[in-house]
N, C-alpha and C positions, 0 to 999 in steps of 0.2 A: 597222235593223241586226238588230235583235232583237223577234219578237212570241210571241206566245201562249204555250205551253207553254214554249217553251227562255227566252222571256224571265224568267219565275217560276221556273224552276230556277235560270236566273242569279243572279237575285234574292236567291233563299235561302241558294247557294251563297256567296257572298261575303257576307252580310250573318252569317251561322253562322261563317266564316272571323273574319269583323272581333272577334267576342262574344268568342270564343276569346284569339287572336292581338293584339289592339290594345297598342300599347303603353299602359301607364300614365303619364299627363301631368297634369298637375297641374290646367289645364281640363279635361279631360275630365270631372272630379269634379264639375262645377257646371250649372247650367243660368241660371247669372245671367249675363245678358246684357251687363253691365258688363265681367265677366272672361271672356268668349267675345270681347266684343270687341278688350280687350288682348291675348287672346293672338292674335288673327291680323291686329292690324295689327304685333306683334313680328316675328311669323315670316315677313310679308313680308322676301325679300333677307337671313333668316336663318338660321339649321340649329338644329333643334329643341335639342340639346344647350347649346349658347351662348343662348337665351333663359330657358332657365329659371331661372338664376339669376336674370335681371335681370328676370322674371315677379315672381317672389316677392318679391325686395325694390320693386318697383314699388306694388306692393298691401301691401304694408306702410305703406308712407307716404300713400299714396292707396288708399284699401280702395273707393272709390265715385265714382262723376263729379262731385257736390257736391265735395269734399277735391279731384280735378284740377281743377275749373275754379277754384276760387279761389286755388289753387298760384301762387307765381310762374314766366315761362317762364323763368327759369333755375335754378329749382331743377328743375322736370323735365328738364333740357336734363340737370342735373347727372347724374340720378339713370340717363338714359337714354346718358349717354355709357360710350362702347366699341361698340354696338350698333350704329354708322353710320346711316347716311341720316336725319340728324337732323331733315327734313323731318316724320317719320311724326310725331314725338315732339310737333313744333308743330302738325300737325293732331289730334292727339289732344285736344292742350287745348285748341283751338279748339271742336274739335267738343264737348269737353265740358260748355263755358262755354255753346254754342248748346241742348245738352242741358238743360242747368241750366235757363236763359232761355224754350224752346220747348215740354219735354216733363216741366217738372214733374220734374227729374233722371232721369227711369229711357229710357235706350234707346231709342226710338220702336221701333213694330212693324210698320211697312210699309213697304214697299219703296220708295215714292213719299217720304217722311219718311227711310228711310234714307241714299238718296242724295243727299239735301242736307247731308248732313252734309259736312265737309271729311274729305279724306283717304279716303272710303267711295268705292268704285265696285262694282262689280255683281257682281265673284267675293265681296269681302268681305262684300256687303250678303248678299248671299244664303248667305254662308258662316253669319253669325251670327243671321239670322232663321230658318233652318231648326233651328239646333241649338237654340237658344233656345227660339222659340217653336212649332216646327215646322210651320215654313211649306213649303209644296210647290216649293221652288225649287232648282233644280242648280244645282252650283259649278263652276266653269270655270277651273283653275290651273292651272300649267305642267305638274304630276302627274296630275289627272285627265285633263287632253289627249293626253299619251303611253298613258294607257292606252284609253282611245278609239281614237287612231288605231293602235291595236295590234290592236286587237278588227277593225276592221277593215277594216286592211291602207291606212289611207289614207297615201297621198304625195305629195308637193311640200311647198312651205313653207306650214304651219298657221294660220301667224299673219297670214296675206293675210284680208282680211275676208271674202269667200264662205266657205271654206273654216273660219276658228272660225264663219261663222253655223253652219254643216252641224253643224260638233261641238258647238255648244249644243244646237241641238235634237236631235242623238243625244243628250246630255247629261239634255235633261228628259225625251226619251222612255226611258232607263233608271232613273229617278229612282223610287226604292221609293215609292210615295205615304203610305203607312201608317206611314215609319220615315223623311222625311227628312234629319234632324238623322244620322241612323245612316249613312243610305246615304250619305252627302255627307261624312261622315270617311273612310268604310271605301274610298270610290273612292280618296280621297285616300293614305288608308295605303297602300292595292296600290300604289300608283305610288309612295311614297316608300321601301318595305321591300321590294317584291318587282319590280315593273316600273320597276325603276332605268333611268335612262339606258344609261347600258354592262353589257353582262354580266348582260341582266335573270335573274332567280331562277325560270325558267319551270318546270321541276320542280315548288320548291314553290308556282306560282301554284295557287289554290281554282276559279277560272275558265278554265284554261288550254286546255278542250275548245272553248270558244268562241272564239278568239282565232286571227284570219285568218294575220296576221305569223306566228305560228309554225307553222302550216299550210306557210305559203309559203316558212316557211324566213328567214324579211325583220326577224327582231326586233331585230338591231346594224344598220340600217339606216332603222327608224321609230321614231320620229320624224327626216326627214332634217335635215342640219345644216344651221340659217339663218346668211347669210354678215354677219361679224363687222363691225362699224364700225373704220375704219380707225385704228390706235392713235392720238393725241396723246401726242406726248414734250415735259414741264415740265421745266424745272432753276428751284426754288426755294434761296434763303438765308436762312436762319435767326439769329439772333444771341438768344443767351442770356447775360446779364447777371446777376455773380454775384460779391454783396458778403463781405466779411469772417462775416457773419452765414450763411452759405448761404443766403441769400433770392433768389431771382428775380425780373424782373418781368413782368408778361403786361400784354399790351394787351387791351382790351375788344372784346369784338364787335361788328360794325355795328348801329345804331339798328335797333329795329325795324319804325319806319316808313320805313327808307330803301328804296329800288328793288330790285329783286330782284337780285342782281347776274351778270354774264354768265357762263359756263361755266369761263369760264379764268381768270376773276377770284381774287388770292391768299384773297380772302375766301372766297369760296364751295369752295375748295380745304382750310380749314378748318373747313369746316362754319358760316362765322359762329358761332364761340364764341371763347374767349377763346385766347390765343397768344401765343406767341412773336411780338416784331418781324419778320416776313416779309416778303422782296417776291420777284418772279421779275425771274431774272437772265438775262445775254447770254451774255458771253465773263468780265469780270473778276468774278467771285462776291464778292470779299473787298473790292473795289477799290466795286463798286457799293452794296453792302451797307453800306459805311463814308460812302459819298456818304448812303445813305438814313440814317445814324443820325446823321448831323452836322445834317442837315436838321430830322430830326421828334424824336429820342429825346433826341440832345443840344445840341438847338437854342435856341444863345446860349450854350451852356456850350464848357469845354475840358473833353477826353477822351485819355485814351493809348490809342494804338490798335496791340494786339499780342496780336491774339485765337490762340486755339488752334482751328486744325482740328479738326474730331470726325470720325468715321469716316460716308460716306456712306448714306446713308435713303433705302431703297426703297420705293414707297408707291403702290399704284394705287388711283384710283375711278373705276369704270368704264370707259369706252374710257382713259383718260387716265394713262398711265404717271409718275410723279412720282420725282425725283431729288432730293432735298434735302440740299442744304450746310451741315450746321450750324455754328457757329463759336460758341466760348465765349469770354469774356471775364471776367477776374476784375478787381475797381476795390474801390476802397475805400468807397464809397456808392451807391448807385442815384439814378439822376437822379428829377427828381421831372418826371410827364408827367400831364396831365389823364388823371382816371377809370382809370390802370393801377394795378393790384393787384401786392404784395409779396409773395410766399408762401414758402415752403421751397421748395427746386427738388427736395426727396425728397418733398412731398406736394402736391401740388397738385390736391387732390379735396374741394375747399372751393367751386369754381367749374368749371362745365361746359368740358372741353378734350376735342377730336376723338382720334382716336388716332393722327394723326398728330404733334403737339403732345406725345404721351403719348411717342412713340418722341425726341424731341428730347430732353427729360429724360433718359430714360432712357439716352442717348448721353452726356450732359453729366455724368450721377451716375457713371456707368461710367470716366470720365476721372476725376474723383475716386480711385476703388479702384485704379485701373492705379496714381496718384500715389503711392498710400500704399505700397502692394506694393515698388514702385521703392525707397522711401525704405526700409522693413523689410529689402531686399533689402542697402541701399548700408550698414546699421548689422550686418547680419549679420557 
């Protein structure tokens, strides 16, 4: 794409841009391999802003891979709920515990030893060995890709395997060698602050002489759009149990040694943490839901059953569009069910819940206040 002279202008030109210009983030301050790590298996499927919080309090409680691996997985589950894909958050302590066990706690430093960690694949491996240790290896994410295929001018869909082989190795052959760790955020940054998706910021691009797409006029057109997986539509029901005490009760999450479970599984719909009684319904929401708590919640007991409606829960992950019914009920005791926990239905941040779990509450605290308002209104 780029040799001799224009490629070392290139070079300087965005690496001078990135010194200047980078934002301040809270890894960028470190070269410890531990917190290079965390933050970019955060920021996978994340937006810089919403990680950092949960960056800092993460390394608070876990300052080093020794302190995660010996963690329990549901206190990181806890610690990393809101954040989604709680996948990342169990290979993190996986990988940690292998960490601990393989490398003497510190990081491994090759690339062969990287990828065996769980959770690492070959953007990340190489995200965190070049900044870390600076290793000569390019990074390959959805941002450096759009700006590649901007420079230029490539089209069709990227993510076909001929087509990312071609952009890796455009990828290594722009790769500063002298400055990895540099060149391998600052690609990164163009593509997240300036070569955005829509409406890239070509003006103020640092590189923008070299860049075919806008030669050609083609920059709201490359990267072109890959065609979407077909939506799945869920209708789940909820039921939230709520004694004289305000306490609720959550059910536990699947075993950790159980099967992984299927895509459309209510499990796996909450992240496998802890919940509300859920199950996915047909036609009768209230009618099935009442079938499942007679069954498992208040099985062998008598129960009055004259739940309240809550107001409907919109909820996607990924292709999967999610409609949730929740329905409250107030009783005078909470049944007693193997392994479910009794909490405040206003705190429930003592035990790992998805954020869809977080929006049920939050519906059922809200019928609360409407109540009281009613009642202040009817004594006015």
């Amino acid at each position: 794409m780029l040799t001799g002279p224009a490629l070392s202008r290139f070079r300087k030109k965005l690496l001078a841009w990135f010194a200047e210009f980078q934002r301040d983030l809270p890894w960028r301050r470190t070269k410890d391999p531990y917190r290079i790590w965390l933050s970019e298996i955060m920021l996978q499927q994340t937006r810089v802003a919403a990680a950092i919080p949960y960056y800092k309090r993460f390394l608070e409680r876990f300052p080093d891979a020794k302190t995660l691996a010996e963690a329990p997985e549901e206190e990181v589950l806890r610690l990393w709920a809101g954040l989604g894909y709680y996948s990342r958050a169990r290979n993190l302590r996986k990988a940690a515990r292998q960490i601990v066990a393989e490398h003497d706690s510190y990081f491994p430093d090759t690339l062969e030893k990287a990828l065996a960690l769980p959770g690492i694949g070959s953007y990340t491996a190489a995200a965190i060995l070049s900044i870390a240790y600076g290793k000569k290896l390019a990074v390959l994410d959805g941002n450096v890709t759009r700006v590649i295929a901007r420079l230029g001018a490539v089209r069709g869909d990227l993510r076909t395997d001929p087509r990312w082989d071609r952009l890796q190795k455009t990828a290594d052959s722009l790769l500063a060698p002298h400055a990895p760790g540099d060149w391998n955020q600052a690609m990164m940054e163009l593509g997240a602050t300036l070569c955005i998706p829509r409406s890239p910021q070509c003006l103020l691009c640092p590189v923008g002489e070299f860049c075919q797409a806008r030669k050609l006029g083609l920059t709201d057109v490359i990267p072109e759009k890959r065609s979407k997986r077909s939506t799945v539509k869920i209708t789940l029901a909820a039921l939230v149990l709520v004694d004289r005490q305000q306490r609720t009760l959550l059910l536990p999450p699947p075993k950790s040694g159980a099967k992984p479970a299927p895509p459309n599984d209510v499990a796996a719909l909450l992240s496998r943490m802890w919940h509300f009684p859920t199950i996915q319904v047909q036609r009768d929401d209230a009618g099935e839901l009442r079938e499942f708590a007679r069954g498992t919640i208040f099985s062998g007991q008598r129960f009055g059953w004259k739940p309240q409606a809550l107001p409907k829960i919109r909820h996607a992950v990924t292709y999967r569009q999610i409609t949730l019914l929740p329905f409250r009920l107030d009783i005078a005791g909470l049944p007693r069910v193997p392994h479910a926990k009794f909490l405040p239905l206003s705190d429930l941040s003592s035990v790992p819940v998805s954020n869809l779990t977080r929006k049920v509450a939050r519906a059922a605290i809200q019928e609360d206040k409407s109540k009281l308002e009613e009642e202040n209104r009817g004594h006015s």
